[in-house]
Steps between C-alpha positions, in 0.01 A plus 500: 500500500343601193527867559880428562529346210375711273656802664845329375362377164608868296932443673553200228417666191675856625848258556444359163425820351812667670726212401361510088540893481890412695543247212376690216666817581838285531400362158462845308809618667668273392324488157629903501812392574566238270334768209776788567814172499311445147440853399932501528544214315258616223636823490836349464406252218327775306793770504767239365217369275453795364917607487544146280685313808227296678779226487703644714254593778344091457883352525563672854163429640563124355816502640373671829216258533735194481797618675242570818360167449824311481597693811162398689480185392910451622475632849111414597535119384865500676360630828164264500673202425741573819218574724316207346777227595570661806136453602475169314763344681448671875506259767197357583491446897762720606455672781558866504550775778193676592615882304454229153196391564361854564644577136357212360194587612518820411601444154323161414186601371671757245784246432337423161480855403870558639590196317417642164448886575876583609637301189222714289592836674945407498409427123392808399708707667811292291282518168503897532865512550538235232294662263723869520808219342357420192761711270721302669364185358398609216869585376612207628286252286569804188826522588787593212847477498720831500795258318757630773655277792584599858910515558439328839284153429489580102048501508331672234366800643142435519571228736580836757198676351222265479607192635667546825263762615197192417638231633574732849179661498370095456728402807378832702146422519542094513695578833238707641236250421679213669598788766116540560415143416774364786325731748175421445585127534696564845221694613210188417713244647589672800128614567360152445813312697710421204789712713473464894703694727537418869768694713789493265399179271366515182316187336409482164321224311618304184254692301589866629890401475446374129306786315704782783838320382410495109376870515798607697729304151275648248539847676911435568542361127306817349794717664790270409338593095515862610825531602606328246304798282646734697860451333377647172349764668856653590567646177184729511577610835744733613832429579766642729807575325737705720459625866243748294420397161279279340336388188244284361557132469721247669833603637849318604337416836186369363630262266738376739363496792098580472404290229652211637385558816128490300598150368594387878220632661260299226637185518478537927111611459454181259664348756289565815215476277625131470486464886141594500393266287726235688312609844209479332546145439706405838378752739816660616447885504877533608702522217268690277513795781881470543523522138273811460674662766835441311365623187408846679840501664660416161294780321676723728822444502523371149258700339566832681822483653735318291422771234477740730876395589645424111358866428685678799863306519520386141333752197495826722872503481532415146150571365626700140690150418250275623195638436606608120349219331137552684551906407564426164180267482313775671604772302415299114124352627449878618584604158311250327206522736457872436575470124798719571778216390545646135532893582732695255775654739709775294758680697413857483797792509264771563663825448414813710666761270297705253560627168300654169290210295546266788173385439490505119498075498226501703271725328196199454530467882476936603241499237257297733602615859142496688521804731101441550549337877220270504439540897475853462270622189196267645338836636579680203299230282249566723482843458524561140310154418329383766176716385295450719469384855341177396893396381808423668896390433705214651742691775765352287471492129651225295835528194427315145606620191254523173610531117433891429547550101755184460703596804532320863352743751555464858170590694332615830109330487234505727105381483269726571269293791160549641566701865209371684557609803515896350133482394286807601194305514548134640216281523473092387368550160757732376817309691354176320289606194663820379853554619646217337819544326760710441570646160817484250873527575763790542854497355788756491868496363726360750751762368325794401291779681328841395632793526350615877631125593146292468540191346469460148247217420463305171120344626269745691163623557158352498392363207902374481684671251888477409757245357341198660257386183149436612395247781289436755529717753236415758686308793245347669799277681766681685702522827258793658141319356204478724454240667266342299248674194194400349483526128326447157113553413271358217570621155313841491509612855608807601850492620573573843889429549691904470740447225710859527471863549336701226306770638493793771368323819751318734240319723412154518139570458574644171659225326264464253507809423863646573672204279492212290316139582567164426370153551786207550461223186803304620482180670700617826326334764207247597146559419242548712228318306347313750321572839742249646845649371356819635414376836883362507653874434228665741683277768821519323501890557258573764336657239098494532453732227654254250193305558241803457618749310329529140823548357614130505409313232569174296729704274665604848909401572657525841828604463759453770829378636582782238884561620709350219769341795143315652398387174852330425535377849131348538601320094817399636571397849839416444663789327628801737465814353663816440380766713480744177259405245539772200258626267543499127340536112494177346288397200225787568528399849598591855656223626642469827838308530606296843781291527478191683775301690503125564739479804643234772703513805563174484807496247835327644770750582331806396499786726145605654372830414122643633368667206301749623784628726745488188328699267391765751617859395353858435178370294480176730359512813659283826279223545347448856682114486659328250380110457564448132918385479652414192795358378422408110283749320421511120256741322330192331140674400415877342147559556243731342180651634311704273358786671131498261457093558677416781631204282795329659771332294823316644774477244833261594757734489770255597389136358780363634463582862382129646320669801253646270519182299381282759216796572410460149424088563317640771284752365490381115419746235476802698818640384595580132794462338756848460441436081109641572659811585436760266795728350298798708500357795852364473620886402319610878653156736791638706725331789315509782653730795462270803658221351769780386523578908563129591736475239693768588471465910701137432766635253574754842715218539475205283639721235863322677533175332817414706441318805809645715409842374095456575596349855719818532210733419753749394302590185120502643280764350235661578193677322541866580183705703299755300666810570195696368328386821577612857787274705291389801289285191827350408325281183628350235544696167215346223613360202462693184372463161702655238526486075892467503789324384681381701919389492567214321125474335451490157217752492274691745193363660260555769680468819459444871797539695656599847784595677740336773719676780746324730338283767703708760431719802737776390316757422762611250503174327174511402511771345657338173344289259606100452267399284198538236258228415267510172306264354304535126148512549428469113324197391713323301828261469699736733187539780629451832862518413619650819824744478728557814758803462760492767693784610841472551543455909755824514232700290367828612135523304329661793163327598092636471497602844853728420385620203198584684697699768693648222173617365370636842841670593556649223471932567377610121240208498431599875434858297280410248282261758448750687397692241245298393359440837389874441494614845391151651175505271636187353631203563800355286498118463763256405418252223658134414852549502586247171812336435645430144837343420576756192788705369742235624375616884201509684251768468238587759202677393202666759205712356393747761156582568324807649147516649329796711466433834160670531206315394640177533173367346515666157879580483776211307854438416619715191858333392714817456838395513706189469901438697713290332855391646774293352765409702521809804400778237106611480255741265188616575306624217163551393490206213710178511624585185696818636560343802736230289663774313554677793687252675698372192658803427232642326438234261400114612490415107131370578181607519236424757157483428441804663693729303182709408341526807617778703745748309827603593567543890687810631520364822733216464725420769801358255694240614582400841831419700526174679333696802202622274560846549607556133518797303289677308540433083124530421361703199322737756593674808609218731246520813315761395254652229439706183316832502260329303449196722491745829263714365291217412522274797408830727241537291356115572562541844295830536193324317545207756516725808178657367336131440560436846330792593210435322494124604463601853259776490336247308501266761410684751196638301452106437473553128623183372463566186757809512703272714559235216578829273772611698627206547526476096677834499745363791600172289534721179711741691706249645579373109610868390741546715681128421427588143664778607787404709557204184522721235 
């Protein structure tokens, strides 16, 4: 006995042992787990403590906190309180079937933890999905009023905007809590014998019928209120209006037959609801279900097919007269929605005849034609600036214009930024400690180029140097930053951080040596002054060597969420944002520029657009799925990130715009006023392009103000494909930005504009042009004042993609192409083709651009000639200049700002017939060449043949080194001969 005992003694403390190691291992787990939630949240509250907007960050996580509370609190208490009466009041002695009283076993000794653990668990899952609503609240208790009514029920607009999508959202989730609530309470009473069934009768008690009767009239009453809500709703959905058109907002058979229907269907829910409450109190279940089975029979045929009926026999037959007053509602709130109500429409007899000094009224305008394409000199930066491989260029530079000496000059810019992934030597403390920034900014004329057809740039190099003044040029916030950097040291350390090239090495290991260093002194990011703050970006990162490398300090910032679109979006919530932030010089400092959209889809009778669909186009990408639709849009905020700091300033660019204003109650002092603007800033703000795209995709054909004529769709437009790009991509021509006057303007400005074509499927209808849209992107009085030149419809001003074909067709620029491709060595490439309403006409101007097809590394676009076309006739020259003068009869009586770049041309092809075959009228020999120009382009093409040579013998002998030489000797070669074949 005592042997036995003992022998059992050592199990009890081995159980309890077990059980305290279970319990404190769940305890540090979830210790660690709690840590990294709070290592977020800290890591949150430092960055926008550090950026100046802690506010915002707090007001969401208040709002968050509450609106997940609220939504607990609503469904959990709803669904105890059923199951608590239904248990409360359960028949004492009734006597169940045997199957019950297995589930009452069963579930009895957890029925207090059901009783209050389903509520808890229902409740949370409505608190998340509550929480994700509190915008929606938010406006609604900020709400402003936009000061226009509805046509239809004459509300204020922010009743459609922030009330009615409340008070729904309100009516949404109190249904499914007294959906869930209802069930719970059937499902108590039945399993403790509040509901008996035996064979086909049902009993219920007093009790059960009460709070089942009551829930049932709660339930029935809460969809009477949304039907009634559902009435307004019509004029923000769409609307047939013909057996296959529709638009926006209520139509002839919703107001007469849907709307009503709404009304009738209410006051039938209220009704039934009524009869609940009645059986409630007398215990007849009859009438309530009769009712409710007339409701759904009277949703159908009044709510679906009495519409369905009106829309069919009545408007399809006479929908332009019937449906003209709902058209002509559609078509203003479209206008005023998209701020497209007060555009300046000028009838535009565009002539397609050319004569000498055509263009002599237009000289300010030929003066600043950019025939830099921005999409296509990006690699040419690169070469001839990028330096180093430690630097790259945006795939698509940016268009601003700078004062040069006193004069407006249209410009091509680009930031040089860190490459990190192009690193020869990549290890943690160089990605985070040294490589940290890019360095200074590099501009060119829009309309000027050297003399072998590089750009010609007014800010270059490293240290900058050009027209620019002096600023900061380390941009240690960009679109291509790392990920995240860790800067700054004690005064009197050595700095670390490589600042630029300045030596012989090109290694990563030599930057110390091989270039410049720096040490950030800006306050860009949070410090890492404490253990505990460097604990929190360890985990933030997965980053140990945060924590242990000697190079982190209390002088040490983190910098990160670096991408000046993040930075705005993370500061503002609410704003979306242009997808092109742009770079430029303000005050001594790079500063990038994003515009920022406030935007609804909730405005009555405005058509629907999806915005990232709409503004898609050569530069813009498809999106994978479009969730974000609009129909009211305002550019209400110009932000500023400065590429040193990382500071982040919102500026109200349109004060008046209530969405914003009712942001602003929101989010209180976050955004300044336009007045803090500074004059230099102001001189780089331009119209932002994707709001330019929207703009444009709804005057396709809301540009018809006449309802019988917009039902018609005789006059729909369309934006015309870029014809630079190959058919099968069939997308949308970009919008350009342009110095220019344009007709009926007082002066000229920096413009964005694009073209329109037919809406047809005629392939020989779309060939002609029906319209061209500008608007002044100038700050100032006449900002945003949009310009629509219409074409007369008999007109015959051929379209981009013609001129394009013209361009193609054509056999003397066929010639000279082919000529330039220098026995397929090279590759000739289209650039922009531009549009500008001058000389009374339209003239179409395309740069064209020449790179070797060897090397495709090292090799880049030259620009060596530019076609221009007005009306059917064409030149191809080797300067703008003498392209104009070639096609207006050898004077344009205007000079381009090219007119020194590249001499005289002797291979001109002259003017062009209608077909572009033309004849020759050139200064030169037609197609083909001088003595001089033969003898040197053989010469250039002997020295490349023997380049190549070299290259591969090079190659094969793996010499690198004598590789790289020849390839030197290739690229020069390939610049003789167009020297050559220019001069």
């Amino acid at each position: 006995m005592t042997s036995s005992t003992a022998s059992t003694q050592p199990k009890a403390p081995r159980g309890r042992s077990r059980a305290a190691f279970a319990i404190t291992a769940a305890a540090i787990a979830v210790l660690v787990i709690l840590f990294f939630i709070f290592s977020g949240l800290y890591a949150d509250v430092l960055w926008f403590d550090q950026v100046g907007y802690l506010e915002v960050l707090t007001t969401q996580w208040y709002a968050t906190v509450i609106m997940f509370v609220v939504g607990f609190l609503a469904m959990a208490l709803l669904v105890w309180l059923s199951i608590f009466i239904a248990f409360r009041a359960r028949p004492v002695y009734a006597k169940l079937n045997s199957q019950l009283d297995r589930y009452q076993q069963v579930i009895e000794p957890l029925r207090r933890l059901a009783m209050y653990g389903i509520p808890i668990v229902i409740g949370i899952f409505m608190g998340v999905s509550t929480a994700t609503r509190w915008p929606t609240v938010l406006q609604f208790l900020n709400r402003t009023s936009f000061g226009t009514v509805d046509p239809q029920f004459h509300l204020d607009v922010s009743f459609y905007v922030y009330e009615l999508p409340f008070y729904r959202g309100v009516i949404a989730y109190a249904s499914a809590a007294v959906i869930v609530a209802g069930l719970a309470a059937l499902a108590t009473n039945y399993l403790y014998g509040g509901i008996r069934i035996s064979g086909r009768e049902v009993r219920v008690t007093r009790s059960a019928r009460i709070q089942l009767a009551l829930t049932a009239a709660i339930y029935v009453a809460l969809q009477a209120v949304s039907v009634w809500l559902d009435q307004y709703a019509t004029l923000t959905d769409e609307s047939p209006i013909g057996a296959s058109a529709t638009i926006t907002g209520a139509g002839y058979t919703d107001v007469n037959a849907t709307i009503p229907s709404k009304v009738i269907l209410a006051g039938i829910a209220a009704l039934v609801a009524v009869l609940f409450i009645l059986t409630a109190a007398i215990g007849r279940w009859r009438l309530p279900l009769i009712a409710t089975g007339l409701l759904i029979v009277s949703s159908l045929v009044i709510g679906s097919i009495y519409p369905a009926i009106v829309q069919n026999l009545q408007v399809n037959a006479s929908a332009r007269t019937l449906e003209a007053k709902y058209i002509k509602y559609s078509i203003n709130a479209t206008r005023e929605a998209y701020g497209v109500d007060d555009v300046n429409v000028v009838q535009y007899n565009a002539k397609t005849d050319v004569e000498a000094g055509q263009l002599r009224a237009d000289a300010e305008t030929t003066a600043q034609i950019r025939i830099l394409d921005p999409a296509q000199v990006s690699k040419t930066f690169g070469q001839l600036q990028q330096v180093r491989q430690y630097y790259q260029f945006a795939p698509q530079l940016d268009v601003d214009r700078y004062t040069i000496k006193g004069r407006t000059q249209d410009t091509v810019i680009a930031v040089r930024e860190l490459d990190s992934a192009n690193q020869s030597s990549n290890s943690w403390y160089n990605d985070t400690l040294v490589y940290t920034h890019g360095y200074g900014i590099v501009a060119a004329y829009g309309n000027q180029r050297a003399v072998n057809g590089e750009p010609k740039f007014l800010e270059s190099d490293i240290p900058p140097k050009g027209s620019l003044g002096n600023f900061q040029p380390r941009i240690y916030f960009g679109e291509e930053s790392p990920e995240y950097s860790i800067v700054g040291a004690p005064k009197g350390s050595k700095d670390v951080e490589f600042d630029y090239p300045s030596g012989g090495g090109n290694t990563a290991s030599d930057a110390t040596s091989d270039g410049a260093t720096t040490t950030y002194t800006g306050n860009g990011g949070p410090k890492l002054d404490t253990f505990l703050k460097q604990l929190t970006y360890a985990i933030h990162f997965g980053s140990s060597e945060i924590l242990f490398s000697q190079a982190v300090n209390k002088d040490s910032q983190v910098l990160y969420d670096r991408d000046p679109k993040t930075r705005v979006e993370k500061v503002a919530p609410y704003l979306t944002l242009d997808s092109d932030p742009y770079p430029a010089v303000v005050n001594g400092h790079v500063v990038w520029l994003v515009d920022g959209y406030t935007t609804t889809a909730d405005y009555p009778y405005s058509r629907v657009e999806q915005l990232s669909n709409t503004i898609v186009d050569t530069y813009t990408p498809q999106p994978g799925y479009a969730l974000d639709d609009v129909n009211y849009i305002r550019n209400s905020v110009k932000a500023t990130v400065d590429a040193y700091s990382g500071k982040v300033t919102l500026y109200a660019w349109d004060d008046k715009d209530p969405v914003l204003k009712t942001w602003e109650k929101i989010f209180p002092s976050t955004v300044k006023p336009q007045s803090d603007m500074s004059a230099q800033l102001l001189a780089h703000v331009r119209y932002p392009a994707d709001l330019f795209k929207v703009q444009r995709s709804i005057l396709q054909t809301y540009h018809v103000t006449d309802a019988g004529s917009f039902y018609s769709g005789v006059d729909a437009w369309s934006v015309p494909n870029d014809p630079t790009q190959p058919k099968s991509s069939a997308v949308a021509q970009p919008p350009y930005y342009l110095t220019m006057q344009v007709p009926d303007t007082k002066k000229p400005a920096f413009t964005l504009y694009s073209t329109y074509i037919p809406k047809s499927g005629s392939s020989s209808s779309k060939s002609v042009l029906t319209g061209y849209l500008s608007v002044d992107s100038d700050a100032g009085p006449n900002y945003g004042k949009m310009t629509l030149l219409t074409l007369p419809k008999q007109g015959t001003v051929p379209g981009p993609g013609r001129v394009q074909n013209t361009f193609d067709s054509d056999p003397k620029v066929s010639t000279e192409l082919n000529q330039l491709r220098i026995g397929g060595q090279t590759q000739v490439i289209y650039g922009n083709l531009l549009t500008l309403p001058v000389g009374g006409g339209l003239l179409y101007v395309q740069p064209v651009y020449v790179q070797s097809s060897e090397n495709a590394d090292t090799s880049y676009p030259l620009l060596q000639k530019v076609l221009v076309a007005f009306g059917d006739q064409i030149a191809f020259e080797s300067t703008l200049d003498a392209a104009l003068d070639q096609l207006f009869g050898g004077d344009s009586g205007a000079s381009a700002g090219d007119n020194g770049a590249g001499g005289s041309s002797g291979s001109g092809s002259g003017t062009g017939t209608g077909t572009g075959t033309g004849t020759g009228t050139g200064t030169g020999t037609g197609a083909g060449l001088t003595q001089a120009q033969s003898a040197a382009l053989q010469k250039a093409l002997g020295e490349y043949q023997a380049a190549l040579t070299a290259r591969t013998a090079a190659y094969a002998a793996n010499d690198l080194v004598g590789a790289a030489k020849a390839d030197q000797q290739m690229q020069d070669a390939i610049k003789a001969a167009m020297t050559a074949i220019g001069e």
